[in-house]
Each structure stands twice: as C-alpha cells, then as structure tokens.
Residue, then its C-alpha position, 0 to 999 in steps of 0.5 A: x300833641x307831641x311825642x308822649x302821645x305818638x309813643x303811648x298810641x304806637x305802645x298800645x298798637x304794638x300791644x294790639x289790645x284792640x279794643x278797651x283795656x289798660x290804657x282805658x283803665x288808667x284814663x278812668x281813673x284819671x279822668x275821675x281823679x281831675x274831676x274829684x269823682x268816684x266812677x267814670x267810664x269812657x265811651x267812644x264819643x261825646x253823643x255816646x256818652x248823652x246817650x249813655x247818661x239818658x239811657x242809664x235813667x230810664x233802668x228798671x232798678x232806679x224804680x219810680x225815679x226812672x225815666x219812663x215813655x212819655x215823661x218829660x225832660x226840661x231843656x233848651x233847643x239853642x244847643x247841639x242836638x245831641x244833648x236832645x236826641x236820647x230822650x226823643x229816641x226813647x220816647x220822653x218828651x223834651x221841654x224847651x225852654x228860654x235861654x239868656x244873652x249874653x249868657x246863653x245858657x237856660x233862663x232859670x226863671x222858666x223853670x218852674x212854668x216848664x214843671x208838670x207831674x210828668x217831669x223827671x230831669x233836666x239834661x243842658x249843656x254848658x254853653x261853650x264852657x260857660x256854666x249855666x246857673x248851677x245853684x238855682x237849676x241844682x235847688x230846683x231838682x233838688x226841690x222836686x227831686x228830678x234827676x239832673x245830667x250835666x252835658x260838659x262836653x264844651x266845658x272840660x275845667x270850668x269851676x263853679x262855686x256852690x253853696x253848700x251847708x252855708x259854705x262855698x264850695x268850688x267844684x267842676x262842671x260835670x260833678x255837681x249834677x248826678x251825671x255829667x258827660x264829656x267829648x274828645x273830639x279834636x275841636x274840644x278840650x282835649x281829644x282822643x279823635x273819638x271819644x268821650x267820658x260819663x262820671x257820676x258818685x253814684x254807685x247804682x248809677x255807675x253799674x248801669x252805666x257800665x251795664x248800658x255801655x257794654x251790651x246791657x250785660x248784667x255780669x261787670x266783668x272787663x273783656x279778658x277777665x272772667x269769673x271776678x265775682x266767683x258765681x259765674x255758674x252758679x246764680x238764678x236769673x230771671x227765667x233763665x237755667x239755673x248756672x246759665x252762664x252770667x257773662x250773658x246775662x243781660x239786664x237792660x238793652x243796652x249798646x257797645x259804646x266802648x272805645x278802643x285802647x288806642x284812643x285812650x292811650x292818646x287820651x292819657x296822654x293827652x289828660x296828663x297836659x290837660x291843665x294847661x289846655x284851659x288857657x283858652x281863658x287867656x285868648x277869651x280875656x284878650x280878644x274880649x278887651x281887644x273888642x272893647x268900644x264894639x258894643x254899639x254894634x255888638x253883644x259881647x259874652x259874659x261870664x255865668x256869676x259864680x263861675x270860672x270857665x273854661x272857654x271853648x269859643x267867643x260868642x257874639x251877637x249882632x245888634x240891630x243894623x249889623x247883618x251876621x251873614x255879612x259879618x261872617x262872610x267877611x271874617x271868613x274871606x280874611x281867614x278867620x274861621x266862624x260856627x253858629x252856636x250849633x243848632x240855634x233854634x233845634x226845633x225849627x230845623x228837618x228833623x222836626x218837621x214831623x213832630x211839629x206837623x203831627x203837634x207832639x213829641x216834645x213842648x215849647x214852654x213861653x218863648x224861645x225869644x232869645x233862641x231865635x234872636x241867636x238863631x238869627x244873629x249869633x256866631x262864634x271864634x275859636x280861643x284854641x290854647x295854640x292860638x298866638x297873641x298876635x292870631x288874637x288881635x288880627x281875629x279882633x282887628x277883623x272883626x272890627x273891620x267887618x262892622x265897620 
C-alpha cells in the first residue's frame, strides 16, 4: 500500500459515510469488471461471502434446485473450515471426499461415488490459488444439474482455460461456477483489513444475494435512497397490510454482512494495483527451481492442467523419513514463517467431535488417504509479491538446510 490508499481511506473518514456507500459502489463494479462478471457484491470478510453463497442457494425462489435441510454437498475436508461451516449450520450435509498431491485439490475420480438423489452443489476451494480441474467438476454439475460455488478466496487472478462450444476459452476462477466468493483479509491477494466479495452472472442469484446480505430484505434499495421502484407503498406482500411499507419487507432471513465505505475505499485503491500483486508467480517459479534436487526428500507443488495460477503459498510435503515437525521447527528458528494447509483433515479436528460421536451430520466417501497424509506431513511458505530475490533464495537455502 502507499499514498493512494491513505488518501481514499482519509477521503472517506472525512465523508463519514459510515457504512457502504460510494466507494462500496465503485469496488463493485471494479471488481466485476477484472473478473468479466455481471454482479458483485461486498461483504465485510471471505467467510461472510461462503456464508452469503451458501445461504443464497437454500431461497425459496430457486424452487426444487434449492438447497434444503438434509441435502447434500460435495466437498473436501483438507481446506479451510469455512468453506464448510455454512451448510453444517444450516442443516445440509457436507460429503468429503479425496484430494490429489501435489495438487491438492478435490480427486475428481470420487465424484461420482460421492453422488446420491440427495446432492444438490458442490462448494471447494481453490487451493492456495491453484485451480482444482474446473472441466471435469464443472461437466459434472452440469451433467447432474448441481449447483457449483467457487470459493476463490486463495486464488484472486488465476486463469484457467475451459472448453467451450469446441473452443478454448480462458477465464478467471471465481466465474466459471454459478457463485464465486473472495477474501481481503491482509494475508490475501489484495485487502481491505476485512473484506471479501460474492459474484455471480446470474441475476436471480444476484437479488438474493443482495437479499441475504442486507437483513433478508425484500426492497433492493441502497442505504440513503428510498423509493428507487416508485411502489413503496403501494404493493401486497404476503399477509402483510396492504402499502405496508417495502423498505421492511423481508423475504428470507437473512444477516447484515455488509462492509464499510472505509474498507472499500482501501479496497478500490488497492484493485486499481491488483495486477501486479499476481506476481507471487515469480516468487513460486523461483523458489520451485531453487529446490530443485530436493525431491528425495520432498513433494514439490504442481500446477493444475490447464491453469495459470495466482499462487497464494508454496505447498510441500515431506516424504517418508523427513519428519515435518522437525523441518518446520527449524525453518521457523531461521526466521522463515511456515502454516499448515489450513485444517488438513477438518473432520478430525473439536468441532467434529460431536457429530462423529453421534455418526451424523456430514459423510465420508472412500478415503481421505491423501488428506491425512497432508494432515501429517505438508506445510507451506508464503510467495508475498514484496518478497526480495535474495528473501527467496535464503527461504530455499533454508529449507535445504532443514532436510539435510
């Protein structure tokens, strides 16, 4: 960040247009412009916005696609747990299925075996901004006519190429499914502290949406404009009087998941210089060559087919005889900041404990080999655009140290 973020956050203080207003108008449209989509809308973080594109499938008005209590969604349990936490909430039923290495991202090859008459979307990550294969889970979906919710939060500016009408078409994570959802949180591709987006081309989707994220209202008028429709007073709903007033109409039970206008205000600021954030690819690249030779000891990341990802960390995963914990202790001692890939197994950690006591509430389809195997033995390193050349090769040189 430099100057043009403090002026637009001290600008909108100065405003004290306290929560969303223009400047939450202009990152909409921003944002939905870089991504090539119709709708956006901000939310105040990246959970928010999976809450807000669960939630938004479960209206009344999607009629017999809607997700429903009991119905199911495939998913995987090596990720973060928020990608899940909406629809356990809510009373669906998340299946876990199998993730690859050195991908890491959902084994397409479960999907089918993970399918019952109850399944209604499939809701995973792209992993560290690496894409999981889009062609295959998006045929999927398609074939079965399932909902599909892109949680891009990791992976702001990765491309991937589709097929399409036997052409190749290359488009942005987040817009190839029916929702995506992204984070701004500082560790991420951009940030406004707080923050995070849900875009979708789908105008229904999109009024619920809205709906859902501003109380569950039914009027689509913004904070400090009334009467854009001219039939505030004049329309039927449900049992209510007649003319009651459509500003509190509400039509779902919705939450206030907005942002504030200082928040969006860094966040526009912030979008205008996004391209260049994606130059993470360069650190990733580098460190990747520098540990090249390392595979005796090590898994190295590979890069989803058909994808150009904006990495958001180095994955690796020790092989047998390499003890993690050991590797990572000592990475960190030389000043060199480590994360497991999030949960790594969700469904073994506390917040489980009662539904695998009570053997309900969500279903394990074959193994999750792969996700224990990560839950013991991966860990990732940041790619931060400001990292140095010189940062990179000390993190490699580190690295090699610690399975020497």
């Amino acid at each position: 960040y430099d100057h043009d973020e403090m002026v637009n956050l001290v600008d909108s203080a100065l405003e004290f247009w306290l929560t969303s207003g223009r400047y939450t108008d202009e990152f909409e449209k921003k944002l939905a412009g870089y991504l090539g989509v119709k709708y956006c809308s901000l939310v105040n973080s990246g959970s928010s916005a999976n809450l807000l594109a669960f939630m938004t499938l479960t209206s009344p008005l999607l009629g017999e696609r809607r997700i429903k209590r009991g119905d199911e969604i495939i998913t995987v349990a090596c990720g973060f747990p928020t990608t899940v936490a909406p629809a356990i909430q809510y009373g669906a039923v998340p299946v876990f299925v199998d993730v690859t290495i050195p991908q890491y991202n959902i084994d397409v090859t479960m999907l089918e075996a993970a399918r019952s008459e109850k399944t209604k979307a499939v809701m995973i990550a792209h992993t560290l901004g690496n894409p999981f294969n889009l062609r295959a889970v998006k045929a999927f979906c398609d074939k079965y006519d399932l909902w599909l919710v892109e949680d891009n939060c990791d992976a702001l500016g990765t491309q991937y190429t589709m097929e399409e009408d036997g052409s190749e078409v290359t488009r942005f994570t987040g817009t190839i499914g029916d929702i995506g959802t992204s984070s701004f949180y500082p560790p991420h591709h951009m940030t406004m502290g707080e923050g995070g987006a849900v875009y979708t081309d789908n105008g229904l989707l999109n009024r619920i949406m809205r709906s859902f994220r501003d109380w569950g209202r039914d009027c689509v008028c913004p904070s400090g404009r009334d009467n854009m429709c001219g039939h505030r007073f004049d329309r039927q709903y449900g049992e209510l009087p007649l003319g009651y007033d459509h500003k509190y109409v509400y039509s779902h039970l919705g939450y206030n998941l907005k942002a504030t206008d200082m928040q969006a205000a860094i966040g526009c600021a912030q979008l205008d210089k996004f391209p260049s954030f994606v130059e993470r690819r360069h650190n990733f690249d580098r460190l990747k060559a520098a540990l090249a030779g390392t595979e005796d000891k090590l898994i190295l990341p590979e890069a989803c087919e058909h994808a150009r990802p904006s990495w958001f960390g180095f994955l690796i995963t020790c092989k047998e005889g390499t003890d993690r914990n050991q590797v990572v202790q000592h990475i960190e001692k030389m000043g060199v900041q480590t994360r497991m890939l999030f949960a790594g197994n969700l469904v073994k950690h506390p917040c489980f404990d009662e539904m695998r006591k009570n053997g309900e509430g969500f279903r394990v389809v074959g193994s999750l080999e792969h996700t224990d195997r990560i839950l013991k033995d991966t860990f990732w390193v940041g790619v931060y655009p400001g990292m140095t050349d010189e940062m990179i090769d000390y993190m490699a040189k580190t690295i090699r140290e610690a399975i020497a």
